[in-house]
C-alpha positions as CSV (number, residue, x, y, z in Angstrom):
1,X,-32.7,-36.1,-14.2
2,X,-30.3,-33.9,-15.9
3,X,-31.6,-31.6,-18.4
4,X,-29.8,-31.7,-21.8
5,X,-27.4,-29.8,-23.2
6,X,-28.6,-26.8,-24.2
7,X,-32.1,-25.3,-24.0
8,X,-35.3,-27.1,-25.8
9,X,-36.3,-25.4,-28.9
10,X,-35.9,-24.9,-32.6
11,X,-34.1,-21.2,-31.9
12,X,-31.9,-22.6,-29.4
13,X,-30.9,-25.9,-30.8
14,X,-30.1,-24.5,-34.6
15,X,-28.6,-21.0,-33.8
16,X,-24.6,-21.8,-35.1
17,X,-22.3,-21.4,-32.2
18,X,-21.2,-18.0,-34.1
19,X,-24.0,-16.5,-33.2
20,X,-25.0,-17.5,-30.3
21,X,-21.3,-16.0,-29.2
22,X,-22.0,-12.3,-30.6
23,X,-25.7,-13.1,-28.7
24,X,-23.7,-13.6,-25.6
25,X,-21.0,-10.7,-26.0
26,X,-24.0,-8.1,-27.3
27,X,-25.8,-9.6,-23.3
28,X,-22.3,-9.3,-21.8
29,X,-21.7,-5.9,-22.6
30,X,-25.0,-4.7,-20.7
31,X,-24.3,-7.2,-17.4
32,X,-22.0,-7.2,-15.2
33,X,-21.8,-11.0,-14.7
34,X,-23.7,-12.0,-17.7
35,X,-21.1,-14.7,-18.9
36,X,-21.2,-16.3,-15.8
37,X,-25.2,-16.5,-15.4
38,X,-25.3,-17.6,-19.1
39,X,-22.7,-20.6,-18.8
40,X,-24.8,-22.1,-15.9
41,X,-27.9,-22.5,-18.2
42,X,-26.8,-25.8,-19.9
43,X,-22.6,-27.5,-20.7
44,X,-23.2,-26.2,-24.3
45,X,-23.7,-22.9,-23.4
46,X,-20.9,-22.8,-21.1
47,X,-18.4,-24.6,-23.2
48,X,-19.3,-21.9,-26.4
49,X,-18.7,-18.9,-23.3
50,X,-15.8,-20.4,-21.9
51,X,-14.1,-20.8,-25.1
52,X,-14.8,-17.8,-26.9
53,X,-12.9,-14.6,-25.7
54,X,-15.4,-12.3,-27.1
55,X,-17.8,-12.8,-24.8
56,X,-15.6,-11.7,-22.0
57,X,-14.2,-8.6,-23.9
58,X,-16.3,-5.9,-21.7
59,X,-15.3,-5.6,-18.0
60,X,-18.1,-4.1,-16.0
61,X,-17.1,-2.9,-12.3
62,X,-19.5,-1.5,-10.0
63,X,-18.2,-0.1,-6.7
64,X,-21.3,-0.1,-4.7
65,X,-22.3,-3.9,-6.0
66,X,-18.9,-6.0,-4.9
67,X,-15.6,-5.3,-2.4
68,X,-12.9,-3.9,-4.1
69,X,-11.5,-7.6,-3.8
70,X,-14.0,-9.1,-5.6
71,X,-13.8,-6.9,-8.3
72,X,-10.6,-6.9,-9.0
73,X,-10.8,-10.7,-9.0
74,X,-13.8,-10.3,-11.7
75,X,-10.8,-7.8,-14.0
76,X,-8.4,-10.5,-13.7
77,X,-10.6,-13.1,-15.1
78,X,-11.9,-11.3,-17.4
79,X,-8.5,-10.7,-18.8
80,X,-7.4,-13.9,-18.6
81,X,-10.6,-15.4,-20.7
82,X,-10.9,-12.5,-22.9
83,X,-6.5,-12.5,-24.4
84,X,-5.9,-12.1,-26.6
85,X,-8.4,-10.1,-27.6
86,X,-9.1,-5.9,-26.7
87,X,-11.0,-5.4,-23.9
88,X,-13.2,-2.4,-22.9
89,X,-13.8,-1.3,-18.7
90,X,-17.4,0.4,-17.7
91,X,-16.2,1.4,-14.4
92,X,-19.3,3.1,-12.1
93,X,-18.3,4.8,-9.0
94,X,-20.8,4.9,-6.5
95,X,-19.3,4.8,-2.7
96,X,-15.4,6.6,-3.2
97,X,-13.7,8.1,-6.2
98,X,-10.3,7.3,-4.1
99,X,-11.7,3.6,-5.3
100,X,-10.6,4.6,-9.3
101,X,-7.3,3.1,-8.4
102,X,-7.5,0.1,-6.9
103,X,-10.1,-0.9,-9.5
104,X,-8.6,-0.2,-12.5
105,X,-4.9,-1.3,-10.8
106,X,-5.2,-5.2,-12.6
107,X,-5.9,-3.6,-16.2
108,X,-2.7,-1.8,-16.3
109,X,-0.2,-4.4,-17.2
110,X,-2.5,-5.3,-20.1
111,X,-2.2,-1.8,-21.5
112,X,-1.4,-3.0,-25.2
113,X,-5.3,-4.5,-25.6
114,X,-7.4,-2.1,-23.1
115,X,-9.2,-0.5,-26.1
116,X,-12.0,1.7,-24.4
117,X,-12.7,3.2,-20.4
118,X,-16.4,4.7,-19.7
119,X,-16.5,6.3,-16.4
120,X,-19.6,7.2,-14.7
121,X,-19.8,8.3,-11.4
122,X,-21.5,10.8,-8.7
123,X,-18.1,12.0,-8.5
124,X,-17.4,12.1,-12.5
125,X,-16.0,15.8,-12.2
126,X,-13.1,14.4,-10.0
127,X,-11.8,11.5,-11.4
128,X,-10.5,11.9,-14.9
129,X,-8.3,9.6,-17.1
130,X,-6.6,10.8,-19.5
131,X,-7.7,8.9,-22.8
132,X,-4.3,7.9,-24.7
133,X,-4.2,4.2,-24.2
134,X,-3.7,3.2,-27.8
135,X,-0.2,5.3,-27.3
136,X,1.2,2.8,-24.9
137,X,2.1,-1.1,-25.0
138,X,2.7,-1.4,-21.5
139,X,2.5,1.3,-18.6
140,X,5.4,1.6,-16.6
141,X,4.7,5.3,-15.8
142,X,1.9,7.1,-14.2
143,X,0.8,10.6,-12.9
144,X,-1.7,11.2,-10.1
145,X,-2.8,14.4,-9.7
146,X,-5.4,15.4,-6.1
147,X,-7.3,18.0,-7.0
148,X,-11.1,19.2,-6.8
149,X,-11.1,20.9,-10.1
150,X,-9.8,18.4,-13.4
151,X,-7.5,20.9,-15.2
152,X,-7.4,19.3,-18.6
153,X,-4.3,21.5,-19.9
154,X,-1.9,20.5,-17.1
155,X,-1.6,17.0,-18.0
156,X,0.8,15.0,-18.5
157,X,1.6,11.7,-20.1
158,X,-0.7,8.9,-18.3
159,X,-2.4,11.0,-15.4
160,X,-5.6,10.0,-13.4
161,X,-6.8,12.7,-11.5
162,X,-8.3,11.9,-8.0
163,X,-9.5,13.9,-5.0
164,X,-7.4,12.0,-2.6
165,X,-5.1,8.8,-2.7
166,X,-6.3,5.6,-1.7
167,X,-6.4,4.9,1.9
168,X,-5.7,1.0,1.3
169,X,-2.5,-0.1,0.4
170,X,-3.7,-4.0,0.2
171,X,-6.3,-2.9,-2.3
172,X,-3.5,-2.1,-4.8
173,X,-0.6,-4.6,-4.6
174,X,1.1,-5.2,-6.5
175,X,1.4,-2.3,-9.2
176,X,3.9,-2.9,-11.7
177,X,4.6,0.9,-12.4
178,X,8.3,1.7,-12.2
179,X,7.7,5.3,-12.2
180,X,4.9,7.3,-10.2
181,X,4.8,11.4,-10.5
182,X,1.9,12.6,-7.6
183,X,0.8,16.3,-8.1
184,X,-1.4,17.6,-5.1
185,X,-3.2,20.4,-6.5
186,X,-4.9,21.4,-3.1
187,X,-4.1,24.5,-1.0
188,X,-5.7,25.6,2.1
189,X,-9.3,23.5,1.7
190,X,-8.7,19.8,2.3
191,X,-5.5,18.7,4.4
192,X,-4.3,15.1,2.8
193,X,-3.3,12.3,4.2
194,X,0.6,11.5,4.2
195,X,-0.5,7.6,5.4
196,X,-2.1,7.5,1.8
197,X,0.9,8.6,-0.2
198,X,3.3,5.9,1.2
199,X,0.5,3.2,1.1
200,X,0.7,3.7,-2.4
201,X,4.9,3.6,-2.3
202,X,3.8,0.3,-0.5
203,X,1.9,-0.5,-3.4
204,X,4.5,0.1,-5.8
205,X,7.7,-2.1,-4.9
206,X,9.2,-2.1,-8.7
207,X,9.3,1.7,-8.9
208,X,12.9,3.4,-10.0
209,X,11.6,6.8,-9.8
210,X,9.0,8.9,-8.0
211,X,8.3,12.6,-7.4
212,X,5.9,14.0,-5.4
213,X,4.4,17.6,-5.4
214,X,2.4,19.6,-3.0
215,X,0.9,18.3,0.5
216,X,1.9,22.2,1.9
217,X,-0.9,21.7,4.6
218,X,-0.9,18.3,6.1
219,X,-1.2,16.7,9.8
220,X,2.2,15.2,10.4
221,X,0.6,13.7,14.3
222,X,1.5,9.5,14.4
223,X,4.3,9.4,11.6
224,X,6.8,7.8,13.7
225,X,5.0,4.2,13.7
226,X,4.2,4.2,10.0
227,X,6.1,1.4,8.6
228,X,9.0,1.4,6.7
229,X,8.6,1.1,2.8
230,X,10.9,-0.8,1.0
231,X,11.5,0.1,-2.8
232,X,14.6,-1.8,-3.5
233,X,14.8,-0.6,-7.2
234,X,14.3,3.4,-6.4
235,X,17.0,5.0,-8.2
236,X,15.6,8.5,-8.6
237,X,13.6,10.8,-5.7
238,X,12.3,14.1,-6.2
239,X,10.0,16.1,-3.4
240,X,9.1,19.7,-4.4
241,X,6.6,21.9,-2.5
242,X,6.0,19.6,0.3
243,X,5.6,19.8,4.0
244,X,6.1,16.1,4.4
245,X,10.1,15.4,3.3
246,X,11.0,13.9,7.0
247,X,7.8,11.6,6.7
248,X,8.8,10.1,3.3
249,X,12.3,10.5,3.7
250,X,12.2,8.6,7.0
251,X,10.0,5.8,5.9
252,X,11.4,4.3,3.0
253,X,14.5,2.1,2.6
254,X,15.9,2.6,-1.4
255,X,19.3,1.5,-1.7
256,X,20.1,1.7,-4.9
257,X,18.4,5.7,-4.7
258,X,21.6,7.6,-7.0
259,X,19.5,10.7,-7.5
260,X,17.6,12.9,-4.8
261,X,16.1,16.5,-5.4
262,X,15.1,18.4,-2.5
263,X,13.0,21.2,-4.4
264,X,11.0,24.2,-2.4
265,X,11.1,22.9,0.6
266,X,11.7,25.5,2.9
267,X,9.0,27.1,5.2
268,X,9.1,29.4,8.0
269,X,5.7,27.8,9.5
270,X,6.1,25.3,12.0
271,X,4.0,22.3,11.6
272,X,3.0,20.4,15.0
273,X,4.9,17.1,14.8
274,X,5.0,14.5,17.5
275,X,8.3,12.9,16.7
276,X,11.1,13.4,18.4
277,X,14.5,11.5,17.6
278,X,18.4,11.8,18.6
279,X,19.6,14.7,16.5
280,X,16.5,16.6,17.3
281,X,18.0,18.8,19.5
282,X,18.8,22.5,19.0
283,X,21.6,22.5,16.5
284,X,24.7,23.7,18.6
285,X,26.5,25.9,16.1
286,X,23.5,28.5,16.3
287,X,23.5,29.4,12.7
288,X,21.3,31.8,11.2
289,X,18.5,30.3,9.6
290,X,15.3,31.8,7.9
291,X,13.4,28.5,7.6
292,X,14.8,26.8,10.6
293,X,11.6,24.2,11.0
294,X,11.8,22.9,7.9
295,X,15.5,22.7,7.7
296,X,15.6,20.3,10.8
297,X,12.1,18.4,9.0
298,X,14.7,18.1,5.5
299,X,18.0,17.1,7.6
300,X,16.3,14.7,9.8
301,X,14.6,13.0,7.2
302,X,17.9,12.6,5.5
303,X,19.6,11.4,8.5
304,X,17.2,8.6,9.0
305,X,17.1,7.4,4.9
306,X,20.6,7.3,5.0
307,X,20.7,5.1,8.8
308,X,17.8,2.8,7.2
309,X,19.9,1.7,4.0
310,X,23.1,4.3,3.5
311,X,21.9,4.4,-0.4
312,X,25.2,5.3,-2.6
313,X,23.7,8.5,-3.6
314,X,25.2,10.1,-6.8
315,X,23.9,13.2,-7.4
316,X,22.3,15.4,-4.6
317,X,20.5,18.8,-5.6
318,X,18.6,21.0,-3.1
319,X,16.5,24.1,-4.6
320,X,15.4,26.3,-2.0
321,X,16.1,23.8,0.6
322,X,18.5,23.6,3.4
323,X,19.2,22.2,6.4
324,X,21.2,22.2,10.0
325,X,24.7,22.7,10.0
326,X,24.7,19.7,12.6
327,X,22.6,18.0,9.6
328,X,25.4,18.9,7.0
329,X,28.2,17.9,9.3
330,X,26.0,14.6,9.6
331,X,25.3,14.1,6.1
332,X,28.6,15.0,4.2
333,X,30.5,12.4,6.3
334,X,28.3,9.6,5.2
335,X,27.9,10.3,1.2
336,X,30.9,8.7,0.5
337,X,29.8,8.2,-3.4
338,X,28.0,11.6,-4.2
339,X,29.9,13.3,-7.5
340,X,27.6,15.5,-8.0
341,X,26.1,18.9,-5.2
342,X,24.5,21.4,-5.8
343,X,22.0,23.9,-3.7
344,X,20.4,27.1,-4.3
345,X,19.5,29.7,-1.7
346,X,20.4,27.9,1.3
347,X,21.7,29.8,4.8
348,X,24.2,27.8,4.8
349,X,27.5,29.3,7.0
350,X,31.2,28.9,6.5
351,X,31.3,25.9,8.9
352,X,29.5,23.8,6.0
353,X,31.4,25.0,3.1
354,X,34.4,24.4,5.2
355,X,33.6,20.7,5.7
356,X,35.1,20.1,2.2
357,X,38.4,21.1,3.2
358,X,40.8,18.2,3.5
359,X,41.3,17.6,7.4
360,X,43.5,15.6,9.5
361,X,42.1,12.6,10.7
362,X,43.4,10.8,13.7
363,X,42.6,7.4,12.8
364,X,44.1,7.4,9.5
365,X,47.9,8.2,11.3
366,X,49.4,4.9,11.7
367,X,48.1,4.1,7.7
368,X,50.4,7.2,6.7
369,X,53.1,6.0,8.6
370,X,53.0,2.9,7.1
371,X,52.5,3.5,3.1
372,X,54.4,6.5,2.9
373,X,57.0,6.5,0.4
374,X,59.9,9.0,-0.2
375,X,58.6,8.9,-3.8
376,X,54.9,8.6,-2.9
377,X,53.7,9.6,0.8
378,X,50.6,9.3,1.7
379,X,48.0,11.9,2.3
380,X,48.0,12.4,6.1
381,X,44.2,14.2,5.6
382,X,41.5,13.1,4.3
383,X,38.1,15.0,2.3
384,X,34.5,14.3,2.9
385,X,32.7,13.7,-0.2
386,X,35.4,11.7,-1.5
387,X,33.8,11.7,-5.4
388,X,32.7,14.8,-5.6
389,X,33.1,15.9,-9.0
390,X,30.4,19.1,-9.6
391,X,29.6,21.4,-7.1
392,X,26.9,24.2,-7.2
393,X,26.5,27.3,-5.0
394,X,24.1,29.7,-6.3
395,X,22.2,32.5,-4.2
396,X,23.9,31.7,-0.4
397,X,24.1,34.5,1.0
398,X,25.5,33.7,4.5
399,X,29.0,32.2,3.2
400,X,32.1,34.3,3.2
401,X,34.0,35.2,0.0
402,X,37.0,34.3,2.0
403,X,35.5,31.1,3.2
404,X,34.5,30.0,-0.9
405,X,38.3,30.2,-1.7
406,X,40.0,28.7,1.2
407,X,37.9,25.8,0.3
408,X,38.0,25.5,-3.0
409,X,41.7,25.8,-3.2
410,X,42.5,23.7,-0.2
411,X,40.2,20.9,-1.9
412,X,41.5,21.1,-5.5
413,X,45.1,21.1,-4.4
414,X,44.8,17.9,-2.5
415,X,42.4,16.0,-4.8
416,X,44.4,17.4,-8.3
417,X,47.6,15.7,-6.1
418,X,46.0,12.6,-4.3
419,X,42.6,11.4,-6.1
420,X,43.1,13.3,-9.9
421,X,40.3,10.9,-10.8
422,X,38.1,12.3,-8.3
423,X,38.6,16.0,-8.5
424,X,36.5,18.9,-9.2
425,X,35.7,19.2,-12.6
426,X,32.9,21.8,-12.5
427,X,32.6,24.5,-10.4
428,X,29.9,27.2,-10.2
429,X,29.4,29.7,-6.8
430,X,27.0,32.4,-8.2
431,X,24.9,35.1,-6.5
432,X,26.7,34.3,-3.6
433,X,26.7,38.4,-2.2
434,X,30.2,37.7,0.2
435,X,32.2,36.6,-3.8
436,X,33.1,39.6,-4.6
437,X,35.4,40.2,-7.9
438,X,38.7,39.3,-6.2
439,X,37.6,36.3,-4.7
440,X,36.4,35.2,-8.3
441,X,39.4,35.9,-10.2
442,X,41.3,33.8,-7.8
443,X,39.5,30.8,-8.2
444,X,39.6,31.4,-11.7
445,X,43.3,32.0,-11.9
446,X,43.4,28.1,-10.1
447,X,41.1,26.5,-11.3
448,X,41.2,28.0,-14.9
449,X,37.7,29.0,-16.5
450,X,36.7,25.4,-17.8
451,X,36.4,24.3,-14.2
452,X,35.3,27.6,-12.7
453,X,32.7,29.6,-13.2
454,X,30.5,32.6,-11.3
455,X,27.5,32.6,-13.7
């Protein structure tokens, strides 16, 4: 026979429902499933539970007690049955701290009403939040930061500091974060995994901009089957002191990326690598180089970003990063929308600089023929880099002053005549030891000071 509604007894049967709620959510905030056990004891009970949002305002996740499935399930109910109230998280990490992630992944969309985080964990020295929730509605940005020491004067907006990624992409989907900034603070002790870093791009399909820094020491043995990432809404890149720009480079698809910056990248280590595609081969123009590995790791990568979704890049910069002349030669014929170049200390020879000369193109012939004009002829040659509006050269050592204002002139006569709209408006070639004081009041003289400039 069914027992009655609610327990037998003069405590249980007079208590007003008011306080037997702040009974339940003072029990709830010790338990980790306490509002669960309690609503099975009797209908009243769980009616009073299930309506009340108090008594599901402390989430309480234990690693070591549930899968990381589970307990994400337990976060999203508990959200759901304690809006629209705050809510605390007691989060105890027992068996990873690479699990911090994925198990406070489902609170971050509910940002505006997570009020409190406690952290315990045999690995509490390593993962770190930064405790500014109360500054935030929603968070659409985070920073991860690898490390084995927490540096609390090196953060940076929402940062949660880890010692490595998580290995599990399926454990995180779907973050809503539209930007993500990874900082590897490792050197020489602990080589990360590259797998982890775009399992979490995997994670992330709404992101519009990411950076990642550091992974100088990392195995780069399997990356040709890793899986292609799709971030459809990726509209700004940056990778700084990283060993690993083919392997992200070549597994993601962003077309709508407008802004890449290829920062530190050079190297004169070779990593071992096991992939080997077409345009691996020794670059035929034999051009000096003093970081040739990592100059065919940045141009490949490149190479294959561009075949997977031709993205209408905008604005390209490259700070102590270079690549192939083979790579350039690639590259500039495909950028068709880039306005904006620049790169610092590249090895870069006069056959790249002179690939922005106009040039005759053989296909174009029978088009000139049949739009010129008396009044209006056609151009017979065409540019690469059709937009290019800025250009950069600072600190290239290996170009020729002679080279720099063939160039430049060549370009700005035919682009000030033929596409005013997408001429060069800002010019700047400095440090550049081959531009020597003649070669800069030339392009000055041209190009007037406004639009030319060797500082």
């Amino acid at each position: 026979m069914e027992s009655s509604t609610s327990p037998r007894g003069p405590l249980a049967d007079d208590l007003p429902a008011e306080l037997l709620i702040e009974i339940f959510a003072l029990v709830a905030a010790g338990d980790t499933i306490a509002p669960l056990t309690l609503g099975t004891v009797c209908r009243t009970w769980k009616k009073i539970i299930d309506e009340s949002p108090r008594v599901w305002q402390v989430v309480i996740l234990d690693d070591s007690k549930r899968s990381i499935a589970a307990s994400q399930f337990q976060a999203r109910l508990w959200l759901s049955r304690s809006a629209p109230l705050q809510f605390d998280v007691k989060l105890h990490l027992e068996e990873e701290p690479g699990n911090a992630l994925s198990l406070l992944a489902p609170f971050f969309p509910a940002l505006n009403r997570w009020r409190r985080l406690t952290l315990t964990s045999a690995y509490k020295k390593f993962v770190c939040l930064t405790d500014i929730f109360s500054n935030f509605d929603s968070l659409q940005e985070i920073g991860l930061s690898i490390s084995d020491n927490y540096n609390k004067h090196i953060i940076s907006g929402m940062t949660i500091w880890l010692t490595h990624l998580p290995q599990d992409a399926e454990s995180l989907v779907p973050l809503q974060f539209t930007s993500l900034y990874i900082t590897n603070h490792y050197h020489l002790f602990v080589r990360p995994s590259y797998t982890a870093a775009l399992s979490l791009l995997e994670a992330c399909p709404h992101l519009e901009n990411f950076s990642l820094k550091g992974w100088m020491d990392c195995e780069l043995s399997g990356s040709q089957s890793l899986p292609v990432v799709s971030l459809p809404n990726l509209h700004n890149m940056t990778l700084h002191s990283t060993v690993i720009p083919r392997v992200i480079l070549s597994h993601i698809n962003a077309p709508a990326l407008s802004n890449l910056c290829l920062s530190h990248l050079n190297v004169e280590l070779e990593e071992s690598s096991d992939s080997y595609e077409s345009g691996d081969s020794e670059d035929e123009d034999h051009d000096f180089s003093q970081s040739p590995w990592s100059d065919q790791a940045t141009g490949m990568g490149l190479r294959k970003l561009i075949a997977h979704c031709n993205p209408p890049l905008k604005v390209l910069d490259m700070f102590y990063s270079d690549m192939r002349t083979k790579d350039f030669i690639h590259i500039f014929a495909r950028l068709t929308e880039l306005e904006e170049f620049r790169i610092t200390a590249s090895d870069m020879s006069d056959t790249v600089i002179k690939l922005l000369q106009p040039y005759y193109d053989v296909t174009q012939i029978g088009y000139f023929f049949a739009t010129s004009t008396e009044s209006a002829p056609a151009p017979l040659q065409r540019v690469r880099l059709p937009h290019l509006r800025v250009l950069e050269l600072r600190n290239c050592p290996c170009i020729s002053g002679d080279a720099i204002v063939e160039t430049l002139m060549q370009r700005v006569d035919y682009t000030d005549r033929y596409t005013p709209k997408h001429t060069l408006e800002k010019v700047i070639v400095s440090e550049c030891a081959q531009l020597d004081v003649q070669h800069r009041d030339v392009l000055a003289r041209r190009m007037g000071h406004d639009r030319f400039s060797s500082q």
